[in-house]
Every structure is written in structure tokens, then in C-alpha cells.
GUDREN-86293 format. One line per 5 residues: for each residue x, y, z of C-alpha. Coordinates in nm, 3 decimals. Example, Ala and Ser with C-alpha at 12.3 -4.5 7.8 and 13.67 -1.06 7.14 Angstrom:
GUDREN-86293
1.230/-0.450/0.780 ~ 1.367/-0.106/0.714
***
This chain:
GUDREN-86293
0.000/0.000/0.000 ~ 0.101/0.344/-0.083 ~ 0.260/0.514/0.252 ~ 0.151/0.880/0.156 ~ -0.197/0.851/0.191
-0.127/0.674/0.542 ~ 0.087/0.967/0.573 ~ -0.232/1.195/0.481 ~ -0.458/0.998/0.687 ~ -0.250/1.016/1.042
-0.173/1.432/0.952 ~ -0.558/1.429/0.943 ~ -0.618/1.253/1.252 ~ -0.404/1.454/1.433 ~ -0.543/1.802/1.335
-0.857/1.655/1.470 ~ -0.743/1.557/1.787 ~ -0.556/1.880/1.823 ~ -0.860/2.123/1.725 ~ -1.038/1.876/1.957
-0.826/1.955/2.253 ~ -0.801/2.327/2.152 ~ -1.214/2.357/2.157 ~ -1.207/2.159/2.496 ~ -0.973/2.390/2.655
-1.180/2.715/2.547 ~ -1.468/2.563/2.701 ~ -1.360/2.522/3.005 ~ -1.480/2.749/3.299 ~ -1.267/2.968/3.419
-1.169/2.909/3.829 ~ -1.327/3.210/3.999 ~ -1.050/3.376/4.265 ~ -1.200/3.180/4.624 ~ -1.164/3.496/4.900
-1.052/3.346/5.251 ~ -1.091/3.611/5.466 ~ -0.826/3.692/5.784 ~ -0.930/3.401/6.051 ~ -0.820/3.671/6.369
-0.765/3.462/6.737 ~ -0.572/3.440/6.997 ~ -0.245/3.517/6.945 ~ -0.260/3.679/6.606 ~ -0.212/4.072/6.543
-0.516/4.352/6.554 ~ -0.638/4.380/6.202 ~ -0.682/4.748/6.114 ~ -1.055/4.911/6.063 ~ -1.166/4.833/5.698
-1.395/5.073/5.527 ~ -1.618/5.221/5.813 ~ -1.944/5.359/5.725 ~ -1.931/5.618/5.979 ~ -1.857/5.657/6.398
-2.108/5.720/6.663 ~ -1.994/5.908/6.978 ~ -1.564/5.964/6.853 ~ -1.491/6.138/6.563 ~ -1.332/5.927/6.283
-1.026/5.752/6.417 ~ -0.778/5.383/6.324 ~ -0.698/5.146/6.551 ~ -0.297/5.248/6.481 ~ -0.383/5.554/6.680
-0.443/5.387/7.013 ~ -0.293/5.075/7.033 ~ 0.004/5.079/7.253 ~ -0.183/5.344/7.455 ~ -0.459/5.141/7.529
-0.627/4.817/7.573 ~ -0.860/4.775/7.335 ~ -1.214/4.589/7.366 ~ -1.357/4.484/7.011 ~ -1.748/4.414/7.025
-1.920/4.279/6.696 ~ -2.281/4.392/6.725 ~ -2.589/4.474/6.602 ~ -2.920/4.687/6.736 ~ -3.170/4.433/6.694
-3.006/4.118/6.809 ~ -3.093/4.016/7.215 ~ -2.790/3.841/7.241 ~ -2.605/4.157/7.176 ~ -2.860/4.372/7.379
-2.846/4.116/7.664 ~ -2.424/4.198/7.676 ~ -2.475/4.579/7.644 ~ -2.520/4.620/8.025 ~ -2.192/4.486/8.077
-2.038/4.675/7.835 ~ -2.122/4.932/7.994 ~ -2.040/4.861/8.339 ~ -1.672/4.769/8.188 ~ -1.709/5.087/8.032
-1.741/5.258/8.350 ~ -1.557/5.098/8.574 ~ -1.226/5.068/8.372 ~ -1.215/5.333/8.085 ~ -1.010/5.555/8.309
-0.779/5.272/8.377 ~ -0.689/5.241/7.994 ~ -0.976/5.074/7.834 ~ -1.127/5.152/7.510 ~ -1.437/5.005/7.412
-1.516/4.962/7.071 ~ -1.864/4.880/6.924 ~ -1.831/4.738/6.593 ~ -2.211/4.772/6.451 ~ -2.199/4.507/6.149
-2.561/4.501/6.040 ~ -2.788/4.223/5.971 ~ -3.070/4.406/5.772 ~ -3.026/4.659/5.523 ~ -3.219/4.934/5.767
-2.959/4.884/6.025 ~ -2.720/5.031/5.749 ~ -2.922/5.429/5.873 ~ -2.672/5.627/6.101 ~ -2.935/5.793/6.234
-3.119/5.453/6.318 ~ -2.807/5.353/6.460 ~ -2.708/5.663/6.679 ~ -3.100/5.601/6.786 ~ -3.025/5.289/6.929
-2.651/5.399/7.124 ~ -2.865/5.636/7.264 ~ -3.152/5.395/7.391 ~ -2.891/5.160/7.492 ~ -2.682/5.387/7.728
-2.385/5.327/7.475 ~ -2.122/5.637/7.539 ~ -1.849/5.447/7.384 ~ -1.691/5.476/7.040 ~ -1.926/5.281/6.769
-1.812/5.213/6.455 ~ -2.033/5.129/6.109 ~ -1.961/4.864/5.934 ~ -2.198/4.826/5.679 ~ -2.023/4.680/5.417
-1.855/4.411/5.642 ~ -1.520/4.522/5.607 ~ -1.386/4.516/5.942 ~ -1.635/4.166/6.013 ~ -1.430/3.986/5.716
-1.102/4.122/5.828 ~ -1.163/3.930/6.149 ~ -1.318/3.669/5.983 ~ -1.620/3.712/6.192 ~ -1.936/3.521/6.159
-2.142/3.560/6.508 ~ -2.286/3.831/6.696 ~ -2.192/3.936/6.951 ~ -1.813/3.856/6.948 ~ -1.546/3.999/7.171
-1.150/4.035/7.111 ~ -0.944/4.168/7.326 ~ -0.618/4.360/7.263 ~ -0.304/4.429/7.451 ~ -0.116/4.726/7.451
0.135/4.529/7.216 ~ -0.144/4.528/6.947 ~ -0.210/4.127/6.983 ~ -0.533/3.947/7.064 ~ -0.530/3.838/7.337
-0.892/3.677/7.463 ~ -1.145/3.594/7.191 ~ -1.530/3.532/7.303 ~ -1.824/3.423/7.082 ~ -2.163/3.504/7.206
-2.313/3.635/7.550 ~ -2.203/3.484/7.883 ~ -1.860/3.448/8.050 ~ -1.890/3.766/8.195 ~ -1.675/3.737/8.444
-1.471/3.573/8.257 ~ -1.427/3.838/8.054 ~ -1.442/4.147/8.277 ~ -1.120/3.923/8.487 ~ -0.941/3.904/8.145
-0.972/4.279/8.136 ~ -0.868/4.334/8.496 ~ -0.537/4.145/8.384 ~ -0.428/4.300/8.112 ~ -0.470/4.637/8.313
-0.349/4.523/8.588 ~ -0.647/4.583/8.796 ~ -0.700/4.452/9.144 ~ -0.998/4.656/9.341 ~ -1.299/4.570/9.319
-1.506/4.394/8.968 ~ -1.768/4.600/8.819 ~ -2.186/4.603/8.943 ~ -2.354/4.583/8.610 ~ -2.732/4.704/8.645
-3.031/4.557/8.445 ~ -2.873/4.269/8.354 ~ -3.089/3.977/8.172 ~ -3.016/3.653/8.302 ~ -3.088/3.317/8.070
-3.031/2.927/8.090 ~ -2.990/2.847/7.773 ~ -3.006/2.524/7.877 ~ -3.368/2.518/7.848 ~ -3.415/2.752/7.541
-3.420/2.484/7.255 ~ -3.624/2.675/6.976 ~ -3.403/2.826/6.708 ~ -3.387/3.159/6.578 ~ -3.626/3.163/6.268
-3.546/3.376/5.931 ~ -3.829/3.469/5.754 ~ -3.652/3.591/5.428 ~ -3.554/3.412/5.135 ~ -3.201/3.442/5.185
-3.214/3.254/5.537 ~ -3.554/3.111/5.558 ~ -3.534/2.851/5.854 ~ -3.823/2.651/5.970 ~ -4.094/2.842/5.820
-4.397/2.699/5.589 ~ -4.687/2.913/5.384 ~ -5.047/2.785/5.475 ~ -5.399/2.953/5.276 ~ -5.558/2.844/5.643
-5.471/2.805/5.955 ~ -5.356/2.435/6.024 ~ -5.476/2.192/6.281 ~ -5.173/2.003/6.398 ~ -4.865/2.206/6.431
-4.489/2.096/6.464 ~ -4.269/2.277/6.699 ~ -4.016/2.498/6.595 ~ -4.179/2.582/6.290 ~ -4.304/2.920/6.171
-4.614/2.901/6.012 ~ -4.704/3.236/5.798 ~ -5.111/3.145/5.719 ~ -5.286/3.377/5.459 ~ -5.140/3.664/5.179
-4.775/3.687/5.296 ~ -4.519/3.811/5.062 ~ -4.179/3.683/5.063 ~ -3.817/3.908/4.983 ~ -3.495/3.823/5.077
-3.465/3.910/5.418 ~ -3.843/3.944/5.548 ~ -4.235/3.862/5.461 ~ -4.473/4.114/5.433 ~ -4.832/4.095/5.524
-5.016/4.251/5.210 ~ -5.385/4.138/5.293 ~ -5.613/4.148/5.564 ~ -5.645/3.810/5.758 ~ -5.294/3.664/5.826
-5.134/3.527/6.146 ~ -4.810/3.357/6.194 ~ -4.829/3.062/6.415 ~ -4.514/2.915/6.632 ~ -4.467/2.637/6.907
-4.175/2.707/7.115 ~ -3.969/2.586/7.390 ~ -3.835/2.896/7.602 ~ -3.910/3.177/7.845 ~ -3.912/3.457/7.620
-3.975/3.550/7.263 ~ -3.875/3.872/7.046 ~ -3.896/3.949/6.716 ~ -3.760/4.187/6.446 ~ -4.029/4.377/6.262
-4.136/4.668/6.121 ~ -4.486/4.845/6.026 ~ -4.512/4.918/5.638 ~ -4.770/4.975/5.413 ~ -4.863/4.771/5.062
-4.647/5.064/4.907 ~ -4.316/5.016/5.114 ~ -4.360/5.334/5.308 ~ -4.309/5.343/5.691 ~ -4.625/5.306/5.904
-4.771/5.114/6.214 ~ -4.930/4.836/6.263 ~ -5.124/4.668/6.523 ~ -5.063/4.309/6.582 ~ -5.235/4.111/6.865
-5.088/3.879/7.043 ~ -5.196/3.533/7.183 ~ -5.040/3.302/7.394 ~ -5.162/2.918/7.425 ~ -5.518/3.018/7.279
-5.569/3.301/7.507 ~ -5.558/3.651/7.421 ~ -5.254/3.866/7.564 ~ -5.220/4.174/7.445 ~ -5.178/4.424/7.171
-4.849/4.574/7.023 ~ -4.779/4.845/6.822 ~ -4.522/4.774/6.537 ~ -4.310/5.090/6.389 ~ -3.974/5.125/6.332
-3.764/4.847/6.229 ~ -3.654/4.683/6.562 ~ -3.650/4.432/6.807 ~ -3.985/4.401/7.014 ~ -4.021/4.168/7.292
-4.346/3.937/7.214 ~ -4.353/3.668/7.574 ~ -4.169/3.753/7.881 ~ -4.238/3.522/8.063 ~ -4.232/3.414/8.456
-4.069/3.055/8.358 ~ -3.950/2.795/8.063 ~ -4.152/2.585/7.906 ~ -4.351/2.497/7.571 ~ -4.629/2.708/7.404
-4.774/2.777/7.146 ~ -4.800/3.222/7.024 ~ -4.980/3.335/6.770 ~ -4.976/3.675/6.610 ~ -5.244/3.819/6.444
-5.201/4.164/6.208 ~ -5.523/4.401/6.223 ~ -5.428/4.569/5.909 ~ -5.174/4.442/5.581 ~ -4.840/4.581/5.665
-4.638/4.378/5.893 ~ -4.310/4.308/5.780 ~ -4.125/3.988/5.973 ~ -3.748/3.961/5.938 ~ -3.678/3.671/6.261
-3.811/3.509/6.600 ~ -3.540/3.483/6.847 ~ -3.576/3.327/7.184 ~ -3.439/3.337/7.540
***
């Protein structure tokens, strides 16, 4: 047999398995840069404020220009979360107690809505808190990623040498804490007397906190009617409830949200709008266990306390809108 058309024949072939390879390759997606934010603990350096919003009670300042003259206290918060407002009376007490001393307390407000973004909101809430120390804004997460934060509240402590030195994730260990404080100072009087102080044994709180949004949604289910047999821990939104990403909105008459919990007390963030998006009020009753309890009157975007109760246990609360316009972003309970 002739070799050149064998010769013609292989050239071929291998054209076609290199234009093969070539199309391959320039279909291939391209490997999107993965961000790994700074993972800050014990031990590792202060990482430097990242692209504050604004300050509430200091004029604009860094980090650079206290440490070594202070010890810093870092607190990740946010207005409308309990946990954080349950830690705000010690904050203050450390605030007190120590500031002269060399502390600096530092309120780092990362939001979790987009309306806790508002300075105005914000400096609103310092001021219902009893919050005189510096707070700064971060609503674009800046200084939350730079820790690699993902909880609120969250505490880091920093030593005149600029390190962390005591890390804390959520509320309790108080004293703890405020001894961890006293250290680094080198404080030995007396500890601080924080006043109106929450106490709770979490211990016996076993209902989650429930997102209502569709970028979170936990335990929540849409009923047309009320249903007979509920599951605990589960939200049920009955009637015309629209869903967005971080809350549902009540746009008709005849809605109630329905939940069966296991705690002591229950709050919720909410806020009063009408079908147009504009601020209003709204009054929502409240029932506990089939009995009526009271009425509340939801504004502002906050945190309202629903149940305070006298001891823990499980009920069943229901909340019932008298007009369209309540917006529902979470339950949280304690």
C-alpha cells in the first residue's frame, strides 16, 4: 500500500485531535478567585478598621492611633439582636468601671438588615442603649471579614502590644471576661456592678432563631388556612404573605403567623409598612396558648419583645395583624 496517503490519513487525525483539545480547553470554565478572609484569634495581630461607614460618639479615628496606649475591647454587634442587647449592660459597666484605667471600648455595629445600614437609626439605638463608647459602622462588612467574623456578639481583646489576646463568641462568660480585662490592666480593686442585667439558661431555650426571608428562611412553611396540627419549631405564615430576601410582608387582611416554642421569652424583628413600602404602624395582637394577651404596636424596624415570661416551658404564640403591613425579618428566643 502506498505510505503517503497513510501519511495523509495520520496528519488528518491529528489536526482533529488537536482542534479537539483546543475547543475543549476554550470551554472550560474559568476558576473564579475563592476569598478566605483573615481568621483573627488568639495570638494573632489587631487587624486594622476596613472601610467604616461612619462613627457614633468619637470622631473618625484607626486602631494604629491607640494601640500601645490602650487596651482595646472589640465588640461585633448589632441593634436588633438580644444576644447583643443582653451583653450591652456589661459593656457598659466595663465601660465605666475601667475606661479611666486604659480601656477603650469599641462597638463594631456590622448590620444584619439593610435598615440597620441608617446612622441615624443607629445613633438612635446607642442612645436607647446607654452606649457612650466609640461605635463604629460597618456596613459593608469590612472590618467583620477582616476578622473573619461570623457571630454576633463577638469579643477580642487587645493588649497594649497590638495582639489578641482573649477571643469570646456570644453572650455569657462575663466574668470571665471582665477578669481578662482586669489582667491585662493590671487591675485589682474591686469587679464591676452591672445594672439591668438579663439573666438566661440556655439550657432550656431549645427553639431556634427563625429567618423569615428568602435568603435565610429557617423553619418556616406558607399555609392559605390556619392548620390543625402544628410541629414545633416551625413558623407558620397562614394567609397573603409576601416573601423578599430578608423578610415577609403581610399585604392582605387576615394573616397570622403561628409558632410552638420551647423557652421563656420571645422577640422578634419587625417593622410596620404599608402595601407601598412606606413606613407606618401596625397593630398586631398577640396570643399566647389560645388566650388573648395583648396588643403591640409595630413601627420602626426593631426588636420588640413578644412573651416575657415568669418561667420555661412549651407554648404555642400566635400573632395576628389588624391591618396588611407587617413586615417579619426573625423570631429569636431566650
Amino acid at each position: 500500500m502506498n505510505k503517503l496517503p497513510r501519511l495523509f490519513l495520520l496528519c488528518l487525525v491529528l489536526i482533529g485531535i488537536a482542534s479537539s483539545i483546543a475547543y475543549l480547553e476554550s470551554t472550560k470554565p474559568e476558576i473564579a478567585e475563592i476569598f478566605t478572609p483573615t481568621v483573627v484569634t488568639v495570638g494573632s495581630p489587631y487587624q486594622e478598621f476596613q472601610s467604616p461607614s461612619g462613627f457614633v460618639n468619637s470622631e473618625p479615628f484607626q486602631l494604629a492611633d491607640v494601640v500601645g496606649k490602650k487596651v482595646i475591647l472589640l465588640d461585633f454587634w448589632t441593634y436588633s439582636c438580644i444576644n447583643c442587647q443582653r451583653t450591652t449592660p456589661y459593656l457598659n459597666a466595663w465601660n465605666e468601671a475601667y475606661a479611666d484605667d486604659g480601656l477603650l471600648i469599641v462597638g463594631i455595629h456590622s448590620p444584619e438588615f439593610e435598615l440597620e445600614k441608617v446612622l441615624e437609626i443607629v445613633e438612635a439605638a446607642v442612645n436607647e442603649e446607654g452606649i457612650t463608647y466609640p461605635v463604629v459602622l460597618d456596613n459593608e462588612k469590612g472590618i467583620w471579614n477582616a476578622y473573619g467574623n461570623r457571630y454576633w456578639p463577638r469579643k477580642y481583646l487587645i493588649d497594649l502590644n497590638g495582639n489578641v489576646v482573649y477571643d469570646l463568641i456570644g453572650e455569657g462568660s462575663y466574668e470571665e471576661t471582665e477578669n481578662k480585662i482586669r489582667e491585662v490592666l493590671g487591675i485589682t480593686d474591686e469587679m464591676s456592678t452591672p445594672q439591668n442585667t438579663i439573666e438566661t439558661d440556655f439550657s432550656k431555650v431549645t427553639s431556634p432563631e427563625t429567618y423569615f426571608g428568602s435568603n435565610r428562611a429557617s423553619n418556616l412553611a406558607f399555609a392559605t388556612i390556619e392548620p390543625l396540627g402544628l410541629n414545633n419549631d416551625v413558623a407558620y405564615a397562614v394567609g397573603e404573605w409576601e416573601q423578599g430576601e430578608e423578610s415577609i410582608l403581610a399585604t392582605l387582611e387576615g394573616t397570622s403567623i403561628l409558632y410552638t416554642y420551647t423557652a421563656k421569652n420571645v422577640y422578634m424583628v419587625a417593622s410596620g409598612m404599608n402595601t407601598l413600602k412606606n413606613p407606618s404602624t401596625v397593630e398586631v395582637e398577640v396570643w399566647l396558648d389560645g388566650e388573648y394577651l395583648k396588643t403591640i404596636t409595630i413601627g420602626a424596624e426593631t426588636l420588640y419583645p413578644l412573651i416575657e415570661g415568669t418561667d420555661y416551658g412549651t407554648h404555642t404564640l400566635k400573632l395576628i395583624p389588624k391591618t396588611p403591613g407587617l413586615e417579619l425579618f426573625t423570631f429569636t428566643f431566650g
